[in-house]
ROVEX-798224 format. One line per field, with one value per residue (C-alpha): residue number from 0; residue in one letter; x, y, z. Coordinates in Angstrom, 3 decimals. Layout:
N
donu = c(NUM:...) .
kolti = c(A:...) .
x = c(X:...) .
y = c(Y:...) .
z = c(Z:...) .
//
This chain:
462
donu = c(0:1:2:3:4:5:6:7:8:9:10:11:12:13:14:15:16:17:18:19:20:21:22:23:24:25:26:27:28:29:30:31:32:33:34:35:36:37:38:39:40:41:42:43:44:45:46:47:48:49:50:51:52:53:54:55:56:57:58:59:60:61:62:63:64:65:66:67:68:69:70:71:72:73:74:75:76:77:78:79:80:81:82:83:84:85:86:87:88:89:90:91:92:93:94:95:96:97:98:99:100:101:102:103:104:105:106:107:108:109:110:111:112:113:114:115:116:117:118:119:120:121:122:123:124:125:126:127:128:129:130:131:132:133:134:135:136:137:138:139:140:141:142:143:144:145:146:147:148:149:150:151:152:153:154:155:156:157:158:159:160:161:162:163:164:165:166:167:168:169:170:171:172:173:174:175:176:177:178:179:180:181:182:183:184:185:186:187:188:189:190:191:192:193:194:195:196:197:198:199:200:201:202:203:204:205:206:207:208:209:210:211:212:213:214:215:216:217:218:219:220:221:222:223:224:225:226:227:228:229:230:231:232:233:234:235:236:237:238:239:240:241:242:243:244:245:246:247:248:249:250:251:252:253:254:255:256:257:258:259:260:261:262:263:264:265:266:267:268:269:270:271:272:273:274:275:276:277:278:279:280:281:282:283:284:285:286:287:288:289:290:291:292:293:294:295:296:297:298:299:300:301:302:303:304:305:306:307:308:309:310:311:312:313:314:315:316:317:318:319:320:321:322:323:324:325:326:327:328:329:330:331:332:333:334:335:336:337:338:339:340:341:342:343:344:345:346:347:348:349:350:351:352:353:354:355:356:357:358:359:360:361:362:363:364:365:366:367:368:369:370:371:372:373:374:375:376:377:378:379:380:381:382:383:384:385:386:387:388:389:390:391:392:393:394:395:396:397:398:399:400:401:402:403:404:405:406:407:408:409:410:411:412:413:414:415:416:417:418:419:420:421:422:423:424:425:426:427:428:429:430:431:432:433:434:435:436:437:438:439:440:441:442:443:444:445:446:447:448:449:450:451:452:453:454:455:456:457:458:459:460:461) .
kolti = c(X:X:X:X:X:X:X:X:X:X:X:X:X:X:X:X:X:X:X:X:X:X:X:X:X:X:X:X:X:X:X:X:X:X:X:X:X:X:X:X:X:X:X:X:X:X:X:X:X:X:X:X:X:X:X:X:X:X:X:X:X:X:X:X:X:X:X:X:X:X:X:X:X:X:X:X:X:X:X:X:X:X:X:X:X:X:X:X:X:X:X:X:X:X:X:X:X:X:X:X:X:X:X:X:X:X:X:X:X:X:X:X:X:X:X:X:X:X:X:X:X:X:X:X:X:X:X:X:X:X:X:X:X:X:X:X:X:X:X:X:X:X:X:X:X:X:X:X:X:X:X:X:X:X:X:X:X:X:X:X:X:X:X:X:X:X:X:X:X:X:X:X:X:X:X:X:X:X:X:X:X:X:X:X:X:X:X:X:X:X:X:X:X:X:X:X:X:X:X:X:X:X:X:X:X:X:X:X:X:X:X:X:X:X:X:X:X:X:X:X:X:X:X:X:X:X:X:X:X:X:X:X:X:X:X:X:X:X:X:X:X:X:X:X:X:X:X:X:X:X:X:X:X:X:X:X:X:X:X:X:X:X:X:X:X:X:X:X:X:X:X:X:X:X:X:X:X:X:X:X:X:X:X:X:X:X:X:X:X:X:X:X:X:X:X:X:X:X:X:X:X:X:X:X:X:X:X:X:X:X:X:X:X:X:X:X:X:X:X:X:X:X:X:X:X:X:X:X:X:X:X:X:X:X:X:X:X:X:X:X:X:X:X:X:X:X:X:X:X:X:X:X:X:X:X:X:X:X:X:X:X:X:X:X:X:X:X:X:X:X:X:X:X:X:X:X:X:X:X:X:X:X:X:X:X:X:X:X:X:X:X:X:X:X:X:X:X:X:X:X:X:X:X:X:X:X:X:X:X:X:X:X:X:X:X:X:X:X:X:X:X:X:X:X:X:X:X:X:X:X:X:X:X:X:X:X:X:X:X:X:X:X:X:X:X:X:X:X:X:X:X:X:X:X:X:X:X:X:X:X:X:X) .
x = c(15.027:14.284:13.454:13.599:10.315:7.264:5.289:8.234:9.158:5.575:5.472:9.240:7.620:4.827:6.770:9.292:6.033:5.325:8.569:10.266:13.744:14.025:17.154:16.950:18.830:18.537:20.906:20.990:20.308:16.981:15.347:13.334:15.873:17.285:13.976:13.842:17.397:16.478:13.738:15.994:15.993:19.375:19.782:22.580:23.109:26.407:25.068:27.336:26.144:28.732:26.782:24.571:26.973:26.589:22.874:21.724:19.664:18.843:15.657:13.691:13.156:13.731:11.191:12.524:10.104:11.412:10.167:10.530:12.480:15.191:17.459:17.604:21.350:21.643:24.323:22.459:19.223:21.296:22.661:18.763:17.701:20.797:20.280:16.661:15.268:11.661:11.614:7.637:6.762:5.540:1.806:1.933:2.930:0.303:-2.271:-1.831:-2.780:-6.033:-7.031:-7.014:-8.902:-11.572:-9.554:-10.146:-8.524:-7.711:-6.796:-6.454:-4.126:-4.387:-5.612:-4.402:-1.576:-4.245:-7.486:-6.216:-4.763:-8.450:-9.613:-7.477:-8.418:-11.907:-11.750:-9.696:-11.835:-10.067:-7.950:-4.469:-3.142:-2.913:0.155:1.981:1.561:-2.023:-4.868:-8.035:-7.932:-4.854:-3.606:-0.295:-0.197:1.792:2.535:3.994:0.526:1.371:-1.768:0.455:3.747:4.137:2.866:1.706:-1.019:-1.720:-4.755:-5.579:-8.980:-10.177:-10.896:-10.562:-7.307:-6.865:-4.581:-2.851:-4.028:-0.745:-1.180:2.316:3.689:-1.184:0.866:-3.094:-4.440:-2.605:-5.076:-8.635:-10.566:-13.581:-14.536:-12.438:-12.556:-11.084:-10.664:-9.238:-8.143:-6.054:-3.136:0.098:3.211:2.635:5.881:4.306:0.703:2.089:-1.754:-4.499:-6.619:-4.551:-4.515:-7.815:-8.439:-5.963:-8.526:-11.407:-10.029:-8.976:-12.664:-13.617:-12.018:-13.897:-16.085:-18.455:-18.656:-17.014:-16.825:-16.141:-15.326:-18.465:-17.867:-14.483:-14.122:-14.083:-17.069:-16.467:-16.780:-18.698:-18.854:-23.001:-23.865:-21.120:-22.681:-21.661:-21.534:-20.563:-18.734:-18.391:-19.163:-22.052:-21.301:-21.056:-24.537:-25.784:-24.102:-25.366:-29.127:-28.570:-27.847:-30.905:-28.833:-31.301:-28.999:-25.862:-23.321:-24.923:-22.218:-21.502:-19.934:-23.114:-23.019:-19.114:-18.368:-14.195:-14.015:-11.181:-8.726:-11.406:-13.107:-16.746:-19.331:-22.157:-21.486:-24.979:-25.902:-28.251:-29.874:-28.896:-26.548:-23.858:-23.956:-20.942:-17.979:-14.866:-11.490:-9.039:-6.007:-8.559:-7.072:-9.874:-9.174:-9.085:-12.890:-13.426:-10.890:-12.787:-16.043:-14.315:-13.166:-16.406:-18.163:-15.966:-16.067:-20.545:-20.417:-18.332:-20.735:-18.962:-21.385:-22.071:-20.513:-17.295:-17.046:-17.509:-15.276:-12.266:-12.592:-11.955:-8.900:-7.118:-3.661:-2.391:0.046:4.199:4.478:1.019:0.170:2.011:2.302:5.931:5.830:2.930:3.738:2.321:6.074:5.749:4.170:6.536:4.255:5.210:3.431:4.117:2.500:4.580:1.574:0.392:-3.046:-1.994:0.298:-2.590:-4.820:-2.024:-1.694:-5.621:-5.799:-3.049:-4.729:-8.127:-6.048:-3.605:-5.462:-3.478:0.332:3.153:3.550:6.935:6.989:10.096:9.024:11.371:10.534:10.124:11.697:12.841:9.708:7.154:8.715:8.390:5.338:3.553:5.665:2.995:0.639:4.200:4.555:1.230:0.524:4.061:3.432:0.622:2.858:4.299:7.964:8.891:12.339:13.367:15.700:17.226:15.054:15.098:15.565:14.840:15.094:15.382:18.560:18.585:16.322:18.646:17.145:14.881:15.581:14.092:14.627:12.203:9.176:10.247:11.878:14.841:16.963:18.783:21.068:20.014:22.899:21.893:17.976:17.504:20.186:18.065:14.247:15.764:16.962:13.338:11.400:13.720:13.608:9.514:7.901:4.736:3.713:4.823:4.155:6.710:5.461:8.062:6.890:7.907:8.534:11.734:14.510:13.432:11.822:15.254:15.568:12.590:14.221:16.515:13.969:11.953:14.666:15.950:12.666:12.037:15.364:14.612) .
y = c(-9.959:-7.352:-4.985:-1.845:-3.101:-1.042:-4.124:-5.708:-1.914:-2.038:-5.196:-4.066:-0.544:-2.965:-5.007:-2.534:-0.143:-3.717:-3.561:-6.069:-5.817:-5.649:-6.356:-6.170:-6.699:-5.016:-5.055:-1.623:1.634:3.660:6.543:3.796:2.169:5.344:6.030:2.878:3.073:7.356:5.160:3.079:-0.102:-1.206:-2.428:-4.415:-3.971:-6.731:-10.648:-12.875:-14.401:-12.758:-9.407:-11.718:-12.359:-10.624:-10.223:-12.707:-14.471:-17.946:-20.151:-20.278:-16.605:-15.717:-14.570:-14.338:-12.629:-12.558:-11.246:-13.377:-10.787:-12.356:-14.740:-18.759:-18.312:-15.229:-15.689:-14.724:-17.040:-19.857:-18.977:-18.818:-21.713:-24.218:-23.257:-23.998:-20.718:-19.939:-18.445:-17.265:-15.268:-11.345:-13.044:-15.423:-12.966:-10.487:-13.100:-13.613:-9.690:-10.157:-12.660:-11.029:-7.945:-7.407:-6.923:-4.525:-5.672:-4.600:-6.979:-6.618:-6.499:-2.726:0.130:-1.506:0.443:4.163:2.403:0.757:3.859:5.911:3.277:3.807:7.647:7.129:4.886:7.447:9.975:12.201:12.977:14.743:15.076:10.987:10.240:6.451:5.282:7.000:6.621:5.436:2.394:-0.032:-0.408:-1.761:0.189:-1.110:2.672:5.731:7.749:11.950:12.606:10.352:9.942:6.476:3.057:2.033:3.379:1.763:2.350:0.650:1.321:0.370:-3.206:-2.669:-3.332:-2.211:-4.644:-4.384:-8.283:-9.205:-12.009:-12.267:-16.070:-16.229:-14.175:-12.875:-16.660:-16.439:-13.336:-13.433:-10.604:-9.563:-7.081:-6.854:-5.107:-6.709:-4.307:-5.943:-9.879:-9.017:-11.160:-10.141:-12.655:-14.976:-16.619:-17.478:-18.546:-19.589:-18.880:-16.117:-18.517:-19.757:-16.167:-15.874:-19.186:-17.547:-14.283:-17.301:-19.076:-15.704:-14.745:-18.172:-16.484:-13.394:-13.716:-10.497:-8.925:-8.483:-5.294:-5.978:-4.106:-4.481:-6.656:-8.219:-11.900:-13.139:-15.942:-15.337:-18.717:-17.210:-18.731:-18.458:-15.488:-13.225:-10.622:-9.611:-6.014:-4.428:-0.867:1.044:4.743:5.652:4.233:1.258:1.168:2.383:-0.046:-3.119:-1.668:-1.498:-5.477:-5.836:-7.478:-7.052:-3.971:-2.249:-1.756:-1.438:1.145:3.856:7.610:9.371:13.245:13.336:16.813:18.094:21.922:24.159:20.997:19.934:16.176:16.041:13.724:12.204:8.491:6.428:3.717:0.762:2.890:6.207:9.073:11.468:14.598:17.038:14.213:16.045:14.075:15.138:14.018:14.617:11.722:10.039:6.308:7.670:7.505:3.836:3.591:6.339:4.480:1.044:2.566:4.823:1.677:-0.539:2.668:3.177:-0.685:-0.121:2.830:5.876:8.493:10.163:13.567:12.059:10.108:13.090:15.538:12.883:12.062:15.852:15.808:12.815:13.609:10.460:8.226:8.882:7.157:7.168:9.499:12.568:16.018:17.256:20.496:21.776:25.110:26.842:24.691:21.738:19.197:16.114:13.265:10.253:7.049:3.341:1.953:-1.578:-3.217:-2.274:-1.682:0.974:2.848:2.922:4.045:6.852:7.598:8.369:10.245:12.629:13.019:14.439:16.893:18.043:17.927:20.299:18.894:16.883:13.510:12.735:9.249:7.404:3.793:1.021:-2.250:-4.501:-7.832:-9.971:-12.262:-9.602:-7.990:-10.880:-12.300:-8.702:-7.062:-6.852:-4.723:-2.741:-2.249:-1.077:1.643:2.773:3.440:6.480:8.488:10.893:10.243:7.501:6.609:3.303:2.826:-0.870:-3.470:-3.735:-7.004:-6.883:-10.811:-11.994:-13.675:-12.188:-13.811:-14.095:-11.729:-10.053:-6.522:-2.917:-2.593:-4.906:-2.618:-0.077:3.786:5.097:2.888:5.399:4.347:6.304:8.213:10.315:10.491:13.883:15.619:13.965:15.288:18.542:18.459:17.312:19.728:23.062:21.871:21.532:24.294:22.994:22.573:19.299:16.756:14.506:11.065:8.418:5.285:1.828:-0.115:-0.693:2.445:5.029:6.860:7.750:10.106:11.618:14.700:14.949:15.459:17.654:20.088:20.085:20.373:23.390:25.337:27.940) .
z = c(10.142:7.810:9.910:7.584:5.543:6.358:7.562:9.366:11.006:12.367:14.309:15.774:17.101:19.043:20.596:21.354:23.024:24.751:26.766:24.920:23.774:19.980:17.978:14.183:10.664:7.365:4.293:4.095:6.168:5.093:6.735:8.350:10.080:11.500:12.980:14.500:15.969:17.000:19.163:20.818:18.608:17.799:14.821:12.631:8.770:9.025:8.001:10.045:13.385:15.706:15.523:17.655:20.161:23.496:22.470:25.685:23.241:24.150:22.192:25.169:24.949:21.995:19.010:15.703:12.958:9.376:6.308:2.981:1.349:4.009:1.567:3.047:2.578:5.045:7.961:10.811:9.533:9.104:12.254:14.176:12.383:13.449:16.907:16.941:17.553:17.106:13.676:12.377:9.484:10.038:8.965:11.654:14.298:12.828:12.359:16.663:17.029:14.924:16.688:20.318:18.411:16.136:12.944:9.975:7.004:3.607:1.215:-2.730:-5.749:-5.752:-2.699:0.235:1.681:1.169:2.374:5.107:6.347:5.201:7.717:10.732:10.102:10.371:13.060:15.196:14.080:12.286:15.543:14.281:17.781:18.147:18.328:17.647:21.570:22.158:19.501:19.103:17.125:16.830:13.204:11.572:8.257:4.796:4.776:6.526:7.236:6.400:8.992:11.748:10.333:11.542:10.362:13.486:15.961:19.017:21.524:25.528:24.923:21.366:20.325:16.487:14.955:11.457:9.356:5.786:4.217:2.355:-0.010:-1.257:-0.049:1.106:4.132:4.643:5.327:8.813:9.757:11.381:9.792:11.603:8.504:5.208:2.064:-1.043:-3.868:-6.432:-7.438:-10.854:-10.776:-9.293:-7.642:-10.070:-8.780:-6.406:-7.595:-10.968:-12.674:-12.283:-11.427:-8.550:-7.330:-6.897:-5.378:-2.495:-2.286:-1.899:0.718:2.679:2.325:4.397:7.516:8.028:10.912:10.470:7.177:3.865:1.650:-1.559:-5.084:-7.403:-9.929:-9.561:-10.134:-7.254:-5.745:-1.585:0.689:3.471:6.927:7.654:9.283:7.764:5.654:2.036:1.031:-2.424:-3.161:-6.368:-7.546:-9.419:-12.941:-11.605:-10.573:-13.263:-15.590:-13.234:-13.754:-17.710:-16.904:-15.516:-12.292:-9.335:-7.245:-7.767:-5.180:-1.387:-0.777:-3.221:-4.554:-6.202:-7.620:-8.480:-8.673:-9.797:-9.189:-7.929:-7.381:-4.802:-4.877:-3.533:-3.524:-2.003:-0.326:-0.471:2.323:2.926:5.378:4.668:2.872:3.713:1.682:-0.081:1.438:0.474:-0.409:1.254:-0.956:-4.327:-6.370:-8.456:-7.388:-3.862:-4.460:-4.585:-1.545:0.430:-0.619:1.084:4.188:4.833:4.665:7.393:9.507:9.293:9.854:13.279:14.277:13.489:13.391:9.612:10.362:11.816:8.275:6.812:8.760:8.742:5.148:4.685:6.670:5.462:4.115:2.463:2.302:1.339:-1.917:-2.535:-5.231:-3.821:-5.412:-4.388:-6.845:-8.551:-10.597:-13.863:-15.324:-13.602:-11.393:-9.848:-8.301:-6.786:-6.533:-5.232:-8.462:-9.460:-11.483:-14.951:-13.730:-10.938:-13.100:-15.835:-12.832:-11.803:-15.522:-15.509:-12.554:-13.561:-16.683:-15.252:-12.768:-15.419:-18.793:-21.052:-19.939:-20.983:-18.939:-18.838:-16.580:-15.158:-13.873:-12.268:-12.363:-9.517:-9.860:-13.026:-12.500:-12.350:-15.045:-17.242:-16.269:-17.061:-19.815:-22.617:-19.590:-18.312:-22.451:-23.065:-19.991:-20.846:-24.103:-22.905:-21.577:-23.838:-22.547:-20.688:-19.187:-17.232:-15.022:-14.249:-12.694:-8.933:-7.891:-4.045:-3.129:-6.419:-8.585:-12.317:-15.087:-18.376:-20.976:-19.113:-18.286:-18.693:-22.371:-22.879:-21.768:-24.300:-23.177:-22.849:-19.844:-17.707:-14.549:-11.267:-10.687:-13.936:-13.248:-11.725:-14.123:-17.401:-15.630:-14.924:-18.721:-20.052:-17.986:-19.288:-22.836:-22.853:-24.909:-22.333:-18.791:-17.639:-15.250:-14.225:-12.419:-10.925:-10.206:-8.618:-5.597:-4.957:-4.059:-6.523:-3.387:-2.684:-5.528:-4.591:-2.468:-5.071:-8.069:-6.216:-5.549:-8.834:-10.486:-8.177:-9.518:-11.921) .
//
């Protein structure tokens, strides 16, 4: 139920690889879904129970996985529920697979979705000619990978499984991590949590099920519950180190980026070790946070045994993740990039990186909000990183699984509010009317992405 979210589409491609029959709903078709169905999953986008009819389902054998985003008033759940079917959440199902494996996880306010997927690279070693059904690591990704083009990779042979950590509804305290990075605890679902502090009690409890190590962000606020024997690592770039000696702290980060070198479009640095260095590591999508995620994942995949010029070969190769920072157009006019970014902090850190790649140009930057709650809870941040772009436009807040919030809506974050239908036709207008290179950046979670091809073209048109 649900089956057209990139977590939820994940766990229906394993089970269907398994043998099983899969059956799923969505609200609404997506490029997703018609994947899933071009693979032989049928799928329903109708809520009433009788699309279940003829189905053979019976309770006995029966799994039903649904994601929250799934409405308690929905026919067909109603439907499940009354007739006693076994209903779990995606986390619990997940949290069986991590179990049965040695799971690498990735959990955090910000990162997840890219160094997750860094991870699984690393771990497969680089290998482009893996396909879904025959890799060499397992891992259920929170995004589609542009090395892989899937979200899932599945492997008879390997005992790792790499694992996005979710901690929307604490959907990550249902995993068993064997090693996990946490990169960042700065509040987010606070409809959930209610407080910051409540948030990061949820990241302090998660850390009290790893079994072998943690990798964490240097200095985030976050005091880890460690069972005995599970080690404690730290990850940063160089600054950070340096600042952590000015405090007269007794080390900086065990794993870190040293020697930061931009030239040519290129990202290289050196990646420092415990026991060791690898020299002249080369980003392959050269994004400066990708750094600090690069740092994270080289260090899960040197803790696993992956040999140093592996690490370094597949870091060089990585291609990224759709909706992750990608550059659809990049001329001498304009640049279009798109990015996932839903939370002040990663549109600041977009903001930032685009900033360092494209010094001299306009940033024009179109942002939809994410529900009614997060958009209250964090408009003075949403204001604020808005306000440093040099044109901003909003369109109307998506509200996903959420009922409107009386007086909050987009015009609250400041910009100029512009419905979707007239998006591309306004950019297009901005961009010829520039007497400047410009950049364009679109960001958000909910169906902006579906503009994307649209943008691009447009902003390609002479």
């Amino acid at each position: 139920m649900g089956i057209g979210g990139i977590g939820m589409s994940a766990l229906a491609r394993y089970f269907h690889h398994q043998g099983y029959p899969v059956f799923g709903y969505d609200r609404t078709p997506s490029p997703l879904t018609r994947e899933l169905e071009k693979e032989g999953i049928e799928i329903t986008y109708t809520d009433a129970e009788r699309m279940l009819y003829g189905l053979g389902l019976d309770r006995f054998s029966t799994l039903v996985v649904r994601t929250p985003a799934v409405p308690e008033d929905c026919e067909i759940y109603t439907y499940l529920r009354k007739e006693g079917f076994d209903i779990r959440k995606r986390a619990e199902v997940l949290g069986i697979v991590t179990q049965r494996m040695k799971a690498l996880c990735v959990a955090g306010t910000h990162g997840k979705t890219t160094t997750s997927t860094m991870i699984a690279h690393l771990m497969n070693g680089g290998n482009e000619a893996a396909t879904e059904s025959h890799a060499g690591v397992n891992a259920f990704l929170g995004g589609i990978s542009e090395n892989y083009h899937t979200n899932l990779l599945l492997s008879k042979e390997s005992e790792y499984v790499v694992v996005e950590a979710d901690e929307y509804d604490r959907s990550f305290h249902h995993l068993t991590p064997f090693i996990s990075v946490v990169t960042a605890v700065d509040a987010d679902h606070l409809d959930i949590y209610g407080t910051p502090e409540a948030y990061r009690e949820a990241f302090a409890h998660y850390t009290s099920l790893i079994t072998g190590a943690l990798v964490m962000k240097h200095g985030i606020e976050l005091e880890p519950r460690l069972k005995e024997g599970v080690k404690c690592y730290t990850y940063g770039v160089e600054e950070s180190r340096e600042l952590r000696a000015e405090s007269q702290e007794p080390s900086g980060p065990d794993f870190y980026a040293e020697r930061i070198r931009v030239k040519d479009g290129q990202i290289v640095f050196d990646f420092k070790m415990p026991d060791g260095e690898i020299k002249d590591v080369q980003l392959g999508v050269p994004v400066w946070v990708n750094i600090e995620n690069a740092v994270a994942a080289m260090a899960v995949a040197h803790l696993c045994g992956v040999k140093d010029e592996a690490i370094r070969e597949a870091m060089a190769s990585f291609k990224g993740v759709q909706r992750r920072f990608n550059i659809h157009v990049n001329t001498p006019k304009v640049a279009y990039i798109d990015d996932y970014a839903h939370h002040p902090q990663e549109i600041a850190t977009a903001i930032d990186s685009i900033r360092k790649l494209f010094p001299e140009r306009k940033l024009i930057g179109v942002f939809q909000p994410h529900l009614y709650t997060r958009t209250r809870d964090f408009a003075e941040g949403f204001r604020a990183v808005l306000g440093t772009l040099d044109e901003c436009v909003l369109l109307p807040i998506y509200p996903a699984r959420e009922e409107p919030i009386e007086g909050v809506t987009s015009e609250m974050l400041g910009g100029e509010v512009v419905e979707k239908p007239a998006l591309v036709a306004e950019l297009k207008r901005r961009v010829q009317e520039s007497h400047e290179p410009v950049v364009v950046l679109t960001v958000g979670a909910g169906d902006i992405d579906r503009l994307v091809p649209d943008i691009t073209r447009a902003l390609k048109e002479k």
